[in-house]
VOGU-3710 file (C-alpha; in Angstrom, 3 decimals, decimal comma):
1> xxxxxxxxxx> -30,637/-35,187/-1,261  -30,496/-31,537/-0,178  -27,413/-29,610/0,639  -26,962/-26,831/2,752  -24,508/-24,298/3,337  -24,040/-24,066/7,352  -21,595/-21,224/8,435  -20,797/-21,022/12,058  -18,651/-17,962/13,288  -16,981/-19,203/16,598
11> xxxxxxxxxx> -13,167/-18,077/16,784  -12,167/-14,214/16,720  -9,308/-13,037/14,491  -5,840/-12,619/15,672  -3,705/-10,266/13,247  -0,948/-10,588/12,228  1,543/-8,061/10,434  3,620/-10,816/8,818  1,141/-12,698/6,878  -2,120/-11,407/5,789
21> xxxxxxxxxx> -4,020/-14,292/3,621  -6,460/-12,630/1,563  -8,189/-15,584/-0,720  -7,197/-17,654/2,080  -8,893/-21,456/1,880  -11,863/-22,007/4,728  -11,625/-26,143/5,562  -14,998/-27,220/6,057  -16,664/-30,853/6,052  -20,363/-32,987/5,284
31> xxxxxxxxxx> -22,238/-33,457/8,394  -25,016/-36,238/7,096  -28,556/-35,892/9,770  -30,539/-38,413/10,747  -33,202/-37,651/7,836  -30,618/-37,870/5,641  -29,364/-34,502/4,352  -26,245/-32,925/4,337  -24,928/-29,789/5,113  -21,815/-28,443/4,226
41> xxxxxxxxxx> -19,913/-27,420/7,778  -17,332/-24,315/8,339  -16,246/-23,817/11,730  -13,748/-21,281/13,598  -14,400/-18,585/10,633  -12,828/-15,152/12,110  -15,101/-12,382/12,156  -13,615/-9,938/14,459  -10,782/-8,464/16,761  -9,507/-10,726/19,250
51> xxxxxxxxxx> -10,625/-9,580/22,525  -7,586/-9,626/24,446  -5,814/-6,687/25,799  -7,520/-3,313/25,704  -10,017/-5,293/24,059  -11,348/-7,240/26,892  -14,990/-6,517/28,447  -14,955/-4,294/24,925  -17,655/-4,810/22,068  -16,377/-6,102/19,503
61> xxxxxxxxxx> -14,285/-3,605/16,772  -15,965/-3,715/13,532  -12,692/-2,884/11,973  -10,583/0,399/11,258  -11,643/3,683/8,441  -9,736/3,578/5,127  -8,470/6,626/3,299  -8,744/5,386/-0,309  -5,331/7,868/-1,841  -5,180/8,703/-5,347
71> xxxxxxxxxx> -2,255/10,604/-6,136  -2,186/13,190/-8,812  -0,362/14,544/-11,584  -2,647/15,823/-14,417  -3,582/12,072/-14,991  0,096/12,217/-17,031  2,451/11,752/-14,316  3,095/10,685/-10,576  3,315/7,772/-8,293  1,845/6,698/-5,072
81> xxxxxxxxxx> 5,640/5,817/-4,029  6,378/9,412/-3,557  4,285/9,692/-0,209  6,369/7,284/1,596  5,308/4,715/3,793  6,933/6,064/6,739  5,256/9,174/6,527  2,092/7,997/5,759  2,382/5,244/9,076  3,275/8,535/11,216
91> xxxxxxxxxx> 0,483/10,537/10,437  -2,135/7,936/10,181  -1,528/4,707/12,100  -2,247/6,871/15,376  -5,133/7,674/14,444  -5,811/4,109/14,176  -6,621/4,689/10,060  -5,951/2,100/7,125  -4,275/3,948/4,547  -4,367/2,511/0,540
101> xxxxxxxxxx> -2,291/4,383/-1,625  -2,698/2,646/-5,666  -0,686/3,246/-9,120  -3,354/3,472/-12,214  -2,148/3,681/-15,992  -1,446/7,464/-17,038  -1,069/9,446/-19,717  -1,874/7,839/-23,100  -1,991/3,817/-21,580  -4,541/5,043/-19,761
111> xxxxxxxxxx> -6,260/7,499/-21,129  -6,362/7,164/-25,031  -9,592/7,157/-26,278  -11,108/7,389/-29,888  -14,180/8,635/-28,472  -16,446/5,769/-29,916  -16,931/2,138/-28,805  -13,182/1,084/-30,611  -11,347/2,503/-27,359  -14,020/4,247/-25,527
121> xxxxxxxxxx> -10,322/5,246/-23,092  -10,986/5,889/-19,083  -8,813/2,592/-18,526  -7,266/4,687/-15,539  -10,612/5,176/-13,718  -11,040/1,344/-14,517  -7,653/0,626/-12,740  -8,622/2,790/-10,043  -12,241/1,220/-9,894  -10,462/-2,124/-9,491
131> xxxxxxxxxx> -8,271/-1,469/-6,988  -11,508/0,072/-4,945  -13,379/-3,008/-5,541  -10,074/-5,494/-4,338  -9,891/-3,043/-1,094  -13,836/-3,544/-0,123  -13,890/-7,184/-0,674  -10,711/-7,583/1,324  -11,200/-5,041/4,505  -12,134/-6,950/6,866
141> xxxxxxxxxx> -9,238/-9,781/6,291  -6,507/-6,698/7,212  -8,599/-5,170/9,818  -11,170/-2,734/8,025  -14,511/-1,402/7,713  -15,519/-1,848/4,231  -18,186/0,850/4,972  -15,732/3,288/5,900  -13,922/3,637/2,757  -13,081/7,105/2,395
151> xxxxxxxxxx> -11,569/8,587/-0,952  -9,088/11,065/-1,191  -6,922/12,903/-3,532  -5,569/15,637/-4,661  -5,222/18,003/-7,759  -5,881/15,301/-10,649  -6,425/12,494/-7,700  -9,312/15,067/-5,980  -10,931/15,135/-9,502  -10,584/11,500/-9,580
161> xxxxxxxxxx> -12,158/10,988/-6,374  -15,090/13,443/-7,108  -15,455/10,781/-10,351  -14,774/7,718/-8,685  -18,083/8,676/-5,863  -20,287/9,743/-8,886  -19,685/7,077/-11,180  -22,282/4,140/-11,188  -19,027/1,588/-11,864  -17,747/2,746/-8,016
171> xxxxxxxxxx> -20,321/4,704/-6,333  -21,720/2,052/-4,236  -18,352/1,113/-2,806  -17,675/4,868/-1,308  -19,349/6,411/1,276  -17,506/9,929/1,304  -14,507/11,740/-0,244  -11,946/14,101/0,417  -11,346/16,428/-2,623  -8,307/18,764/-2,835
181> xxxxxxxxxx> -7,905/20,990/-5,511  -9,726/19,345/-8,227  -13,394/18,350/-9,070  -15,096/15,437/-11,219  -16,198/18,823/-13,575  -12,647/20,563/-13,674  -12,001/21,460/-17,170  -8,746/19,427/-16,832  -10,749/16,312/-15,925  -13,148/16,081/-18,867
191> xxxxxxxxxx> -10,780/15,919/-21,977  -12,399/17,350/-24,648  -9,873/17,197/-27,086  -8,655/13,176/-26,010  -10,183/11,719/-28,790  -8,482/14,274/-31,666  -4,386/13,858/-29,552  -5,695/9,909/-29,894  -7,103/10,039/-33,338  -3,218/12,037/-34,309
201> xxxxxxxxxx> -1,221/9,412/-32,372  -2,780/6,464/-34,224  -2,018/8,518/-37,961  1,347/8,965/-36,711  1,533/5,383/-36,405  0,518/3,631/-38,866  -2,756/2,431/-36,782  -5,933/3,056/-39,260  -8,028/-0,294/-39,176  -7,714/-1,744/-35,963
211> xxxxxxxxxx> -6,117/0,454/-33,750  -5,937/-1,019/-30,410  -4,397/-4,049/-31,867  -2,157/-2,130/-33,889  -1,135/0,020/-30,726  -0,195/-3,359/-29,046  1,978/-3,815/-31,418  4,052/-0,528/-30,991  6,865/-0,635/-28,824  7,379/2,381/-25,636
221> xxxxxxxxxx> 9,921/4,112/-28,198  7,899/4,097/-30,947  4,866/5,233/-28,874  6,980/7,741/-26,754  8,171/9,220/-30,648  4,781/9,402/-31,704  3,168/11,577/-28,771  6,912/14,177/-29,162  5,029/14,255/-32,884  1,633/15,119/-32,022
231> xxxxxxxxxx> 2,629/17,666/-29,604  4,690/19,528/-31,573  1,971/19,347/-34,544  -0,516/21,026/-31,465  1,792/23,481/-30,282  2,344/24,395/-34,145  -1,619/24,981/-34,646  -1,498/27,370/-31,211  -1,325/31,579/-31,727  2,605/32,162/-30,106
241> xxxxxxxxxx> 1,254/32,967/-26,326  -0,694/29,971/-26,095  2,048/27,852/-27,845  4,959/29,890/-25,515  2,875/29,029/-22,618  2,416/25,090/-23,066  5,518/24,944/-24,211  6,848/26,070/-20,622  3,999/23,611/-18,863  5,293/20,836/-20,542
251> xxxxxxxxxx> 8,723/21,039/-19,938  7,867/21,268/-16,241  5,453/18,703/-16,122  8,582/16,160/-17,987  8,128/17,596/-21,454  5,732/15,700/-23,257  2,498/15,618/-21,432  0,877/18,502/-21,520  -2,560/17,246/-20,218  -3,016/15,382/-23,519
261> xxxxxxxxxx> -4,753/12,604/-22,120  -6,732/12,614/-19,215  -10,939/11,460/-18,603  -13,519/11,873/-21,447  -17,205/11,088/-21,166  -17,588/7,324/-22,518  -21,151/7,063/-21,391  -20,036/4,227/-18,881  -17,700/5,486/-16,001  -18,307/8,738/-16,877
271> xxxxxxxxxx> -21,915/10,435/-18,071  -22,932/14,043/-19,240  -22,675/15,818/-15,481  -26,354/16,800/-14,723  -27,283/13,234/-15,560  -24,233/11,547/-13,023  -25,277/13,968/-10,483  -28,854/13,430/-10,661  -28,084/9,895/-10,140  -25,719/9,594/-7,738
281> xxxxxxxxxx> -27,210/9,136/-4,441  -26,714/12,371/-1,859  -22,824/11,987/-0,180  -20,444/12,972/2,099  -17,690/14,730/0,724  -15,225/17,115/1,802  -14,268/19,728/-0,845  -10,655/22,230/-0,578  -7,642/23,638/-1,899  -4,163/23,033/-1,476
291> xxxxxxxx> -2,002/26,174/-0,326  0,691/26,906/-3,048  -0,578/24,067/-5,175  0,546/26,276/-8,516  4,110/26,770/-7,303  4,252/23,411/-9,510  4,245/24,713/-12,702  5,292/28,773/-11,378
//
């Protein structure tokens, strides 16, 4: 015998801000024909707005735009809870716009890299990549376009989104971008130096055979001592303006950080740049600054 896969849309979707059922189970049943095959039988599957209301005599809403937020912070610090959900409903819900705000690993959880295929690093793109791919399978069950996803950011976030709309790992999931104050080539967003901090953290310690399983092992403290280590080694190997000068980023950006881990070209998320932009199929993207940005570290 034969079976089919019958899927009959019939009911319209009624929201509701209480419970939102994303992997939600479908009930179906066999229907047997007279020849004697089967098919396999979902009914009252929700595929749109309910057309009640405003909605009435309306076609139907294909669902609302998404601004895709990625917060920044050199890749080393911040946290989407610091735009607020109030503020962000004020702004945005009126202009009847979705907005996704994610957390990603920073600093060296997720950006240590030993720039070959041991810890190839990036796992921060790869957090945000995953959190882009949750949002476009899921939408349409909160009430939005998948094909609307728009991804913003800014400083460190802008220069993720410029990387998250070239990359062949998210690409195909974002149809424009909002960059502020950053860009997928900033200087700041292509670590050349990620591997050698990495390489210095794992001698400091103890991690020479395998390191990522020997990193596992090592607790915050011990991880937290080793990076105070391997800056202060850097700042010793700096001329005294250069050292005088991170010295004063870092203890304004928490004292540690320093831009010490961020991106690095692993040949997967990230390629060479003429060879990602050749690739990457032509989109929209809107590309700024933010007034006053530098009164950050100032």
């Amino acid at each position: 015998m034969i079976s089919r896969l019958v899927v009959i849309p019939c009911l319209f979707f009624a929201s509701s801000a209480q419970i939102l059922h994303l992997t939600g189970k479908i009930s179906g049943f066999d229907y047997k024909t007279k020849k004697g095959f089967y098919a396999e039988v979902f009914l009252n599957i929700p595929y749109a707005s309910a057309p009640l209301g405003e909605l009435r005599f309306e076609a139907p809403s294909p669902g609302f735009p998404i601004m895709f937020w990625v917060h920044g912070g050199g890749y080393e610090s911040g946290s989407a809870v610091a735009y607020g959900y109030k503020a962000l409903a004020d702004i945005y819900i009126p202009r009847d716009i979705i907005v996704v705000t994610i957390q990603y690993r920073l600093g060296v959880y997720g950006f240590f890299s030993t720039g070959d295929s041991r810890m190839p690093g990036n796992l921060g793109l790869f957090d945000m990549a995953e959190a882009l791919k949750f949002i476009h399978a899921n939408a349409e069950k909160f009430g939005g376009d998948p094909s609307r996803i728009t991804v913003c950011g800014n400083s460190a976030g802008s220069a993720a989104a410029g990387q998250l709309i070239l990359s062949p790992v998210t690409r195909d999931y974002i149809p424009r971008s909002i960059e502020m104050s950053g860009s997928a080539w900033a200087s700041f967003a292509q670590g050349v130096a990620v591997a050698n901090h990495s390489l210095g953290l794992a001698k400091v310690l103890g991690c020479h055979a395998n390191i990522k399983e020997c990193m596992k092992q090592k607790s915050v403290e011990e991880i937290y001592e080793g990076i105070r280590k391997v800056v202060s080694i850097s700042n010793e190997l700096r001329d005294p303006v250069s050292c005088l000068i991170i010295n004063l980023y870092d203890s304004t950006m928490d004292g540690i950080w320093g831009l010490k881990w961020t991106p690095v070209i692993d040949g997967e998320f990230l390629q060479h740049p003429e060879v990602m932009t050749a690739a990457a199929p032509p989109k929209i993207s809107l590309v700024g600054v933010t007034n006053k940005e530098a009164a950050l570290i100032s």
